[in-house]
RODO-2510 file (C-alpha; in nm, 4 decimals, decimal comma):
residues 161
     n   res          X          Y          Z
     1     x     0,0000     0,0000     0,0000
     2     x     0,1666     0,3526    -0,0621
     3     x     0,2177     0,5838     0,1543
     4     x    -0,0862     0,8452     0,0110
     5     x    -0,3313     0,5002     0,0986
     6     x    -0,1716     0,4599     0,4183
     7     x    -0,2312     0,8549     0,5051
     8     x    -0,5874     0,7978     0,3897
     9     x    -0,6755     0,5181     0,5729
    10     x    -0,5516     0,6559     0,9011
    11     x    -0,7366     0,9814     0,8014
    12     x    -1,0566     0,7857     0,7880
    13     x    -1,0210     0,5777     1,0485
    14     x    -0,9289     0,8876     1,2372
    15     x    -1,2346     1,0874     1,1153
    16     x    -1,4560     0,7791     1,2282
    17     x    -1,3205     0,7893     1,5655
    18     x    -1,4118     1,1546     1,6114
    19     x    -1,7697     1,1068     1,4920
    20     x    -1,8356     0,8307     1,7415
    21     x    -1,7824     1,0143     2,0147
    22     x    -2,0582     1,2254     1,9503
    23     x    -2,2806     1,1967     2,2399
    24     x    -2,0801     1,0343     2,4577
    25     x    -1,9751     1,3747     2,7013
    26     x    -2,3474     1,3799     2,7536
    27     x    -2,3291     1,0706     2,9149
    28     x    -2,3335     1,1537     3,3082
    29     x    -2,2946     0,9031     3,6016
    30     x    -2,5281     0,9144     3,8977
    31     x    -2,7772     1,1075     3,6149
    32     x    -2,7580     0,9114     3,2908
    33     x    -3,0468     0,6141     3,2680
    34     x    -2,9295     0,2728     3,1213
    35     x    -3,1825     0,3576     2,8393
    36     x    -2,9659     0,6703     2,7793
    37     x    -2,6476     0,4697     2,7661
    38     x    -2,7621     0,2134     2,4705
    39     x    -2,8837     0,5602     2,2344
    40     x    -2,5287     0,6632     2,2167
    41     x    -2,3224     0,3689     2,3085
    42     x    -2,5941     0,0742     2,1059
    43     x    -2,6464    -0,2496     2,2082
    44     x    -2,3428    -0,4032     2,4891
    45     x    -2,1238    -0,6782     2,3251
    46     x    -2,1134    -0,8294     2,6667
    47     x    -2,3020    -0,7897     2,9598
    48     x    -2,2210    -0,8641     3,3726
    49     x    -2,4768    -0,9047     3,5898
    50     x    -2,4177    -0,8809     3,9541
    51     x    -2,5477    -1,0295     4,2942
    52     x    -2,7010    -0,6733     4,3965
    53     x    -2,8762    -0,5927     4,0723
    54     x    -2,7152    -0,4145     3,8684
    55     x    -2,4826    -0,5061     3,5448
    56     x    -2,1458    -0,4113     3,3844
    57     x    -2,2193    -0,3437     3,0276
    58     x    -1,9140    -0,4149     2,7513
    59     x    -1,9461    -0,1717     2,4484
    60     x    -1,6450    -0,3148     2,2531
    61     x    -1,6990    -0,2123     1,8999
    62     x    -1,6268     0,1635     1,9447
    63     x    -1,3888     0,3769     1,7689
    64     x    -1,3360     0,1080     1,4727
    65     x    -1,2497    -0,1975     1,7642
    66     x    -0,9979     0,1003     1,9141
    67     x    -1,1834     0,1845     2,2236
    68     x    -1,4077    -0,0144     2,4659
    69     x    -1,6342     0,0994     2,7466
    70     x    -1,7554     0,0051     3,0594
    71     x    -2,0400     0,1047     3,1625
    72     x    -2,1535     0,0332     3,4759
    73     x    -2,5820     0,0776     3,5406
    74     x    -2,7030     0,0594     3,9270
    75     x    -3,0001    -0,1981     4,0119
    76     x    -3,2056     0,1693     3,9709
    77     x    -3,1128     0,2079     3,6181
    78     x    -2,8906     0,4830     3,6554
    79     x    -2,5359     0,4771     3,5587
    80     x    -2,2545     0,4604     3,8025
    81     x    -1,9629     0,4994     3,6079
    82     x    -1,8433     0,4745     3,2189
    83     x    -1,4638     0,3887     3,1554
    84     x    -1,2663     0,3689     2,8282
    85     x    -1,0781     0,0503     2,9163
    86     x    -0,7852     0,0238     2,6679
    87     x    -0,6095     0,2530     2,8375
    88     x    -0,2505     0,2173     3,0309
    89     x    -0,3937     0,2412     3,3637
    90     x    -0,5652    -0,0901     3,2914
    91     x    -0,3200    -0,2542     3,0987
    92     x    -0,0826    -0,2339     3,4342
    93     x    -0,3292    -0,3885     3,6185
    94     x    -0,2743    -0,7310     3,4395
    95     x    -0,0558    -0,9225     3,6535
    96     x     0,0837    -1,2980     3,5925
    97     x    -0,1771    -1,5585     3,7401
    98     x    -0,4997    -1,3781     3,5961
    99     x    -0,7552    -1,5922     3,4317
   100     x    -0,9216    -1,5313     3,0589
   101     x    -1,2104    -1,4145     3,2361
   102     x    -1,0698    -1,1544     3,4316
   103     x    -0,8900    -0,9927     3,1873
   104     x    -1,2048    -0,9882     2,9825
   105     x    -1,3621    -0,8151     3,2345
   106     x    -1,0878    -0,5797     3,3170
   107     x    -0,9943    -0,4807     2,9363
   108     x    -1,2831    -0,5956     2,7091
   109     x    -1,3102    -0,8507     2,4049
   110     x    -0,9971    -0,8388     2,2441
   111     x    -0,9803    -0,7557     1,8622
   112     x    -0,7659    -1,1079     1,8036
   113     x    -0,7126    -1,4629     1,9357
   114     x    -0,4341    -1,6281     1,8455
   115     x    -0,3142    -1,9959     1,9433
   116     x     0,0464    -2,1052     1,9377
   117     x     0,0481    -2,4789     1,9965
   118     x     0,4270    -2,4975     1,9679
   119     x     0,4735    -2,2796     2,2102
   120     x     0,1576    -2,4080     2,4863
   121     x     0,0128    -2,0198     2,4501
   122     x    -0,2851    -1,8641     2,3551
   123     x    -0,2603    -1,4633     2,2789
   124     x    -0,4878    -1,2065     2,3251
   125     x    -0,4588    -0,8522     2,0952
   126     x    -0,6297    -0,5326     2,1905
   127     x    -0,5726    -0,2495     1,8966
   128     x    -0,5826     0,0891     2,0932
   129     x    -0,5088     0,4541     1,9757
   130     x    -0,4130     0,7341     1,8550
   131     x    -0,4103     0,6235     1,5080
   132     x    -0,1462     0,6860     1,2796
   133     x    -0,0439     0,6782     0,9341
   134     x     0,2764     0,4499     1,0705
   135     x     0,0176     0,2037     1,2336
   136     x    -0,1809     0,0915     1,5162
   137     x    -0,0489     0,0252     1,8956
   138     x    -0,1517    -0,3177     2,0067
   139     x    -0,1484    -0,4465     2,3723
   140     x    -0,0856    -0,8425     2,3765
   141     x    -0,1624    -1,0993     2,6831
   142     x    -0,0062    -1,4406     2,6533
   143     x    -0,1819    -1,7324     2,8288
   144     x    -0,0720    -2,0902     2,9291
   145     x    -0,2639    -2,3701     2,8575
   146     x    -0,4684    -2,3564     3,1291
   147     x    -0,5589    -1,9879     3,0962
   148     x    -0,3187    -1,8031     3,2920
   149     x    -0,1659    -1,4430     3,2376
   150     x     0,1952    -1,5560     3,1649
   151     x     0,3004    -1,1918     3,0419
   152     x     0,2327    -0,9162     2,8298
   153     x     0,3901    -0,7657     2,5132
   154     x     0,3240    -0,5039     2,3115
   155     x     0,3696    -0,4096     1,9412
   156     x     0,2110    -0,2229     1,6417
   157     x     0,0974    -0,3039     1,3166
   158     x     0,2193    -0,2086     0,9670
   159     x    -0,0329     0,0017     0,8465
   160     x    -0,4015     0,0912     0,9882
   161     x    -0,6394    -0,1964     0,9149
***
């Protein structure tokens, strides 16, 4: 791809990711109803529900796979708190020992799951911002066999996808 495509594609991604977040600065905890959440976030990707009533909702798809939100709605329908997840202060909270499903909760779906049989590991591949025209950051977690945080790596890709 030449370098004008490249500089294109990051523009559009880039001009996508702005447009999403229309909306989203309206979005106020202890004010905000769940009902308000899904008209600007849509529909969860994943969904918690907790002992006391209320639920964790997993909006995973924003900002071209770049972003995910938390969004966290009270048994009363009101929400508590909304986090953008792919972010470093949640990345240092994976620590060697964590299961799959923590690290799904803590972080999100990740874009990519990739098994290396040779090597008894499973990673996982979260794509996270700014883009730019020299590519895409991407936060890895590499599992054992059994599902356990062994350690993390990071990287970027070639060329916006």
């Amino acid at each position: 791809m030449g370098v004008l495509r490249k500089i294109a594609a990051a523009l559009g991604v880039a001009a996508s990711i702005v447009g999403c977040d229309l909306g989203i600065h309206d979005l106020k905890p202890g004010v905000s109803t769940a009902q308000e959440v899904r008209s600007v976030l849509g529909e969860p990707s994943f969904e918690w529900r907790e002992g006391d009533g209320s639920v964790v909702w997993e909006f995973a798809e924003w900002r071209a796979g770049l972003v995910t939100y938390m969004a966290e709605i009270g048994a009363d329908g009101i929400l508590r708190a909304l986090r953008q997840v792919l972010a470093e202060e949640y990345f240092a909270e994976v620590r060697p020992g964590m299961i799959q499903a923590e690290i799904r909760r803590l972080i999100g779906k990740p874009a990519e799951q990739m098994s290396f049989p040779a090597r008894s590991e499973e990673v996982w591949t979260w794509r996270y911002g700014p883009v730019m025209p020299q590519g895409i950051n991407e936060f890895h977690v590499h599992f054992d066999r059994s599902g356990h945080v062994v350690t993390t790596s990071r990287s970027r890709t070639a060329e916006p996808q």
